[in-house]
C-alpha positions in Angstrom: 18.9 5.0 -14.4 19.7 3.8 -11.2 16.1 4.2 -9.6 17.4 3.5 -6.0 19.6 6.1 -6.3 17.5 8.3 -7.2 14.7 7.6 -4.5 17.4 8.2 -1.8 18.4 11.7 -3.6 14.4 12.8 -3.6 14.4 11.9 0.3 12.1 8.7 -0.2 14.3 5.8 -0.2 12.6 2.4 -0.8 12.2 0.2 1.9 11.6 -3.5 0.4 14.0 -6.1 -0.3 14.9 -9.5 0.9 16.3 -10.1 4.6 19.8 -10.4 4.8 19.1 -13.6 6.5 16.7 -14.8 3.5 19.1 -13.6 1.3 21.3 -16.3 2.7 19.4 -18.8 3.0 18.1 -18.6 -0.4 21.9 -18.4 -1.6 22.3 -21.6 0.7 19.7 -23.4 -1.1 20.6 -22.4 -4.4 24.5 -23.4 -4.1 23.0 -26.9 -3.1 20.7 -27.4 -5.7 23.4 -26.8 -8.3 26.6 -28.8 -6.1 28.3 -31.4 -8.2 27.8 -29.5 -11.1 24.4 -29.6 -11.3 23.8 -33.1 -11.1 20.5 -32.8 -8.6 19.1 -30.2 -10.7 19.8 -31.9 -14.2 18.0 -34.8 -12.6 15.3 -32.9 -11.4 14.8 -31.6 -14.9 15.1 -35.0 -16.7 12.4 -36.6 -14.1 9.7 -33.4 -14.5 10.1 -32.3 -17.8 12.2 -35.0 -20.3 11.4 -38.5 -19.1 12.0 -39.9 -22.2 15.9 -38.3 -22.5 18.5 -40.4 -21.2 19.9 -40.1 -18.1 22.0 -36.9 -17.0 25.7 -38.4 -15.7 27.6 -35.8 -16.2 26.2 -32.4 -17.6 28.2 -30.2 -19.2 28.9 -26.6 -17.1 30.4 -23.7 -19.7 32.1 -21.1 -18.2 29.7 -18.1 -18.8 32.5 -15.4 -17.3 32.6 -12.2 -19.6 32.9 -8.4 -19.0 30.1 -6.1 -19.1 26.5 -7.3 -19.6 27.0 -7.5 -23.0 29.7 -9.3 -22.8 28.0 -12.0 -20.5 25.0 -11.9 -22.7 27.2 -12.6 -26.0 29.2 -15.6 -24.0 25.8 -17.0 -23.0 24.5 -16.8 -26.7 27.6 -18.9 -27.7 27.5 -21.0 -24.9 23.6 -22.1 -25.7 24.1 -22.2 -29.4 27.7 -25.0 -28.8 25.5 -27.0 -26.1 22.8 -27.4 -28.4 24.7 -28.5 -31.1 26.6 -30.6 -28.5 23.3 -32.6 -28.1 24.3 -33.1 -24.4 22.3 -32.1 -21.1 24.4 -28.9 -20.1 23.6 -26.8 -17.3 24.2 -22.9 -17.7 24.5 -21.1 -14.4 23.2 -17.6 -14.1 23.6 -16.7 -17.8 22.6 -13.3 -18.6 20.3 -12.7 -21.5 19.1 -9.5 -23.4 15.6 -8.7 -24.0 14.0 -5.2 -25.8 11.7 -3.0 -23.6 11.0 0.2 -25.2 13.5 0.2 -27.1 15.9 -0.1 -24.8 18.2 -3.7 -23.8 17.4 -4.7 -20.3 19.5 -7.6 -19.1 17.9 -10.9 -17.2 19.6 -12.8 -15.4 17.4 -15.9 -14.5 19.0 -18.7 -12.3 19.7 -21.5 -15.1 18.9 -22.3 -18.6 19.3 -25.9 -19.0 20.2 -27.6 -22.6 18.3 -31.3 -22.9 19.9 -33.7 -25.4 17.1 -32.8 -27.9 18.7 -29.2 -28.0 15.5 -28.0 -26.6 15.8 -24.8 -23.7 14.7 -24.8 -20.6 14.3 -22.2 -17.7 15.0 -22.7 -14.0 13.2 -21.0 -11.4 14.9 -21.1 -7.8 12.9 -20.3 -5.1 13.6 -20.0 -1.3 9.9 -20.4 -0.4 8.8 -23.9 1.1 7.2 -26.7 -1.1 4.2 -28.2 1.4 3.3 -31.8 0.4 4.2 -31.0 -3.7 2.4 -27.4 -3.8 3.6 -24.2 -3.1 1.5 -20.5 -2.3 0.2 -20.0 -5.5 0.7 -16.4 -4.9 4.3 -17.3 -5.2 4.5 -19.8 -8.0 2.0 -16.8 -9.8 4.8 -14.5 -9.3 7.7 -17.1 -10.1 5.8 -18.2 -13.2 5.7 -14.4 -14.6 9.4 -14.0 -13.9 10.3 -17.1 -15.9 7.9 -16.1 -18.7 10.0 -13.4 -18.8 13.1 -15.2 -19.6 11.6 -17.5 -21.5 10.5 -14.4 -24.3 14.5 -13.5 -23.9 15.6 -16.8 -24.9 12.9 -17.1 -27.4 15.0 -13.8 -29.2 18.5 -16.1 -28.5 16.9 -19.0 -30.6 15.4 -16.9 -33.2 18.9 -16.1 -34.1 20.0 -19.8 -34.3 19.1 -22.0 -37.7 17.3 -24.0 -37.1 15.9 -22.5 -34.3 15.7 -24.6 -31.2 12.3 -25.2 -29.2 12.3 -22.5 -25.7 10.3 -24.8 -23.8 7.0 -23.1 -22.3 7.3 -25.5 -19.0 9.6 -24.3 -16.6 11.2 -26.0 -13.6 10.6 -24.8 -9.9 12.5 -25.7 -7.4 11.5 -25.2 -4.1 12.8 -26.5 -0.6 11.1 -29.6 0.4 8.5 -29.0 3.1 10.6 -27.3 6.1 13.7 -28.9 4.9 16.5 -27.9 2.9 16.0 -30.4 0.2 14.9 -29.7 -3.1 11.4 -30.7 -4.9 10.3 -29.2 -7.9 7.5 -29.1 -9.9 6.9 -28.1 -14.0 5.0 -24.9 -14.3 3.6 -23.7 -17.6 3.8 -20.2 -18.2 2.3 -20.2 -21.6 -0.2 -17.8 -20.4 2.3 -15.6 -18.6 4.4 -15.4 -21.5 1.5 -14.0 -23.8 0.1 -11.6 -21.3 4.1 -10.2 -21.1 4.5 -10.1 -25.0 1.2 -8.0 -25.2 2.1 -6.1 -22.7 5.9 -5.5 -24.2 4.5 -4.6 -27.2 2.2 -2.0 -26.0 5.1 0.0 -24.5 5.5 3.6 -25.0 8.9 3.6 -26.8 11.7 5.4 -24.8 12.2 8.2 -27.4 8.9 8.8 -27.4 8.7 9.3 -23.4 11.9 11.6 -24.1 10.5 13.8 -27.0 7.8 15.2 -24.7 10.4 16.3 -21.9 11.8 19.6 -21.6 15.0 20.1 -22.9 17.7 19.3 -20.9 16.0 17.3 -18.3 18.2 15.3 -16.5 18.2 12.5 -13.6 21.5 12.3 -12.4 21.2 11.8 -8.4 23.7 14.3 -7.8 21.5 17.5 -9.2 20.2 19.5 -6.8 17.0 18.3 -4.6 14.6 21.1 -6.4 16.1 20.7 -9.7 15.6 16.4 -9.3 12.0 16.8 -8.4 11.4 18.7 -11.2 12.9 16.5 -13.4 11.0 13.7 -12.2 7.7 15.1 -12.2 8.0 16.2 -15.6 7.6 12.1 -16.3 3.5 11.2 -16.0 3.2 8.6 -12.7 0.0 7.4 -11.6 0.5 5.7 -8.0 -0.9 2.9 -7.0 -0.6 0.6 -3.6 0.7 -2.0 -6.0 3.9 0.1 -7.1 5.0 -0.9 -3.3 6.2 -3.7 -3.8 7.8 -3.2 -7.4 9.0 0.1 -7.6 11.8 2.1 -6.0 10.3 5.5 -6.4 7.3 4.3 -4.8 7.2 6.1 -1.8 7.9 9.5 -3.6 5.3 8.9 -6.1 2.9 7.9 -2.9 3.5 11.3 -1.1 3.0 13.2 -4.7 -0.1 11.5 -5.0 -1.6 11.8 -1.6 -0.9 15.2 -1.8 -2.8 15.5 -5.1 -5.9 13.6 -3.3 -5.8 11.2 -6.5 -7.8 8.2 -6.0 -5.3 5.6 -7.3 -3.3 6.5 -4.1 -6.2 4.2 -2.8 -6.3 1.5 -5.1 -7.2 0.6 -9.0 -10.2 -1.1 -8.6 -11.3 2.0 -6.5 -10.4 4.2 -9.2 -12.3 1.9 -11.6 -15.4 2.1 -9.6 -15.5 6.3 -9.2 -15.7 6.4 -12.7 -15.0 10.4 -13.4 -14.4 11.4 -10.1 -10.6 11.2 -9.8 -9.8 13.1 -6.7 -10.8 12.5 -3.0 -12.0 16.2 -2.6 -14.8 15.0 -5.5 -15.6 12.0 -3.9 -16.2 13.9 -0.7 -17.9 16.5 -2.8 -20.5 13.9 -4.4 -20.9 11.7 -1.4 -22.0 15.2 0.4 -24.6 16.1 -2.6 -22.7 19.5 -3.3 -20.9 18.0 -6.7 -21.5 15.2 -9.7 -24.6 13.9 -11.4 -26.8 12.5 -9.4 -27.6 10.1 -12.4 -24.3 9.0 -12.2 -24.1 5.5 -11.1 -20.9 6.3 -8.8 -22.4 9.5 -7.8 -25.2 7.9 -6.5 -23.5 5.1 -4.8 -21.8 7.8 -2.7 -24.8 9.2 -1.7 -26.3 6.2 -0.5 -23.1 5.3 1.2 -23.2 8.6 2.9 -27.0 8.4 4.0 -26.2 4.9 5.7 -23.3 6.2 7.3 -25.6 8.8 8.9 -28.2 6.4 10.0 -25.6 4.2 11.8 -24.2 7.4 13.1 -28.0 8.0 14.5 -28.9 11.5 12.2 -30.7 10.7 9.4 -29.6 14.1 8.1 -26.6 14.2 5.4 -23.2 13.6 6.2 -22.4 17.2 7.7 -19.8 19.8 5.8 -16.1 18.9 6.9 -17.2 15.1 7.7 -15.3 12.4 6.2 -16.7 9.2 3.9 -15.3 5.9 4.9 
């Protein structure tokens, strides 16, 4: 489903995104790094990843145009499959690749896959962030590496299909502008860790049918339902908020308000939850930090209780917290 859609419908439209002007810019960069067909890119990939290779001096550029994500995903299959028999560097531009999750096809689209004259794969990250004196924020190259360990599992099912099956390289390319220019560096990232953390994590998935079984019957999401009857829908579907979903999810900020008015703990944070043990709602935090609620020989309960006596100290009543008062 269209998950934007259906934030705006529920009255909580998300709010993140890339700046129009970053957006640009990062196009700007991106159509540089890949001018000439490629050439600076294939170059960048032959000095950080295939030394040994001969020179790229004119890479090969298939035409990847197709109707439909399947469509794309099939051309980009057949494209990958004549390149590597080709044995020539080739540089595939936005191809679109298929991946399971749940059960379901969800379609990548990673900014290039290049083909080395060994008929190995690689994956190319672009990246509008800066590259200060050959390193990045690792916060960002974190979050670029699990993206491209992403792709990296799709291709992995395009080669599997292939005999023999060509090597998906675990080494990625980032490319990055060049301090506060708009040059390109890049560096070689391994994402083998990234890669096995996302398999595990694909493979625990609740299947879709399963998620579907347990709904009531006839339980739609279509944007256009009626406000009441979309709510309902949506809440039949478990959620458990967190700050994190911010930054990842569209329903986000309809989840947040659903949990907030719940007092559930995760609306604070994980590792908060992970700390409070069984106490899973703010009225039984306040509840135990007060003394009126929980075991005292539980070690969050007890915590609480401490906190609260401190807080009254500092307040200057060495009394407990009083009834009504809230716990920092």
């Amino acid at each position: 489903m269209n998950k934007a859609a259906l934030a705006s419908a529920l009255g909580s439209p998300s709010a993140f995104g890339q700046s129009q002007f970053a957006f640009m810019r990062g196009n700007a960069f991106e159509a540089r790094v890949k001018a000439d067909g490629g050439a600076e890119l294939l170059r960048l990939v032959h000095e950080k990843l295939d030394a040994g290779a001969e020179p790229p001096v004119a890479g090969l550029v298939p035409d990847l145009a197709a109707v439909g994500p399947e469509g794309r995903a099939a051309r980009t299959a057949l494209a990958l499959r004549e390149a590597t028999e080709a044995g020539a560097w080739t540089l595939l531009d936005h191809p679109m690749l298929a991946l399971d999750v749940a059960g379901s096809p969800a379609f990548l689209e990673p900014d290039a896959v290049v083909v080395h004259p060994d008929g190995s794969w690689t994956v190319v990250e672009i990246k509008s962030f800066p590259m200060l004196d050959g390193s990045a924020d690792a916060a960002k190259v974190g979050a670029a590496a699990r993206q491209a360990a992403v792709y990296v599992l799709a291709l992995e099912r395009v080669a599997d299909r292939l005999t023999p099956a060509p090597e998906v390289r675990h080494s990625v390319l980032l490319v990055c502008p060049k301090d506060f220019s708009n040059l390109p560096a890049a560096s070689a990232v391994d994402v083998r860790k990234q890669r096995s953390v996302t398999r595990r994590q694909l493979d625990r998935l609740t299947r879709i049918e399963d998620i579907a079984a347990t709904l009531p019957e006839g339980t739609c999401f279509a944007p256009d339902l009626p406000t009441p009857d979309l709510t309902a829908a949506v809440e039949s579907v478990p959620a458990t908020y967190a700050p994190e979903c911010l930054s990842a999810c569209e329903l986000a900020f309809h989840c947040r308000a659903r949990s907030r008015a719940e007092g559930a703990v995760t609306s604070l944070g994980r590792s908060l939850r992970a700390e409070l043990g069984g106490l899973t709602s703010v009225d039984d935090v306040l509840d135990a930090a007060r003394g009126t609620a929980g075991d005292p020989a539980d070690p969050a309960v007890a915590a609480l209780r401490r906190a609260a006596q401190l807080r009254a100290e500092a307040l200057g009543s060495r009394s407990p917290a009083p009834e009504g008062a809230s716990c920092p």
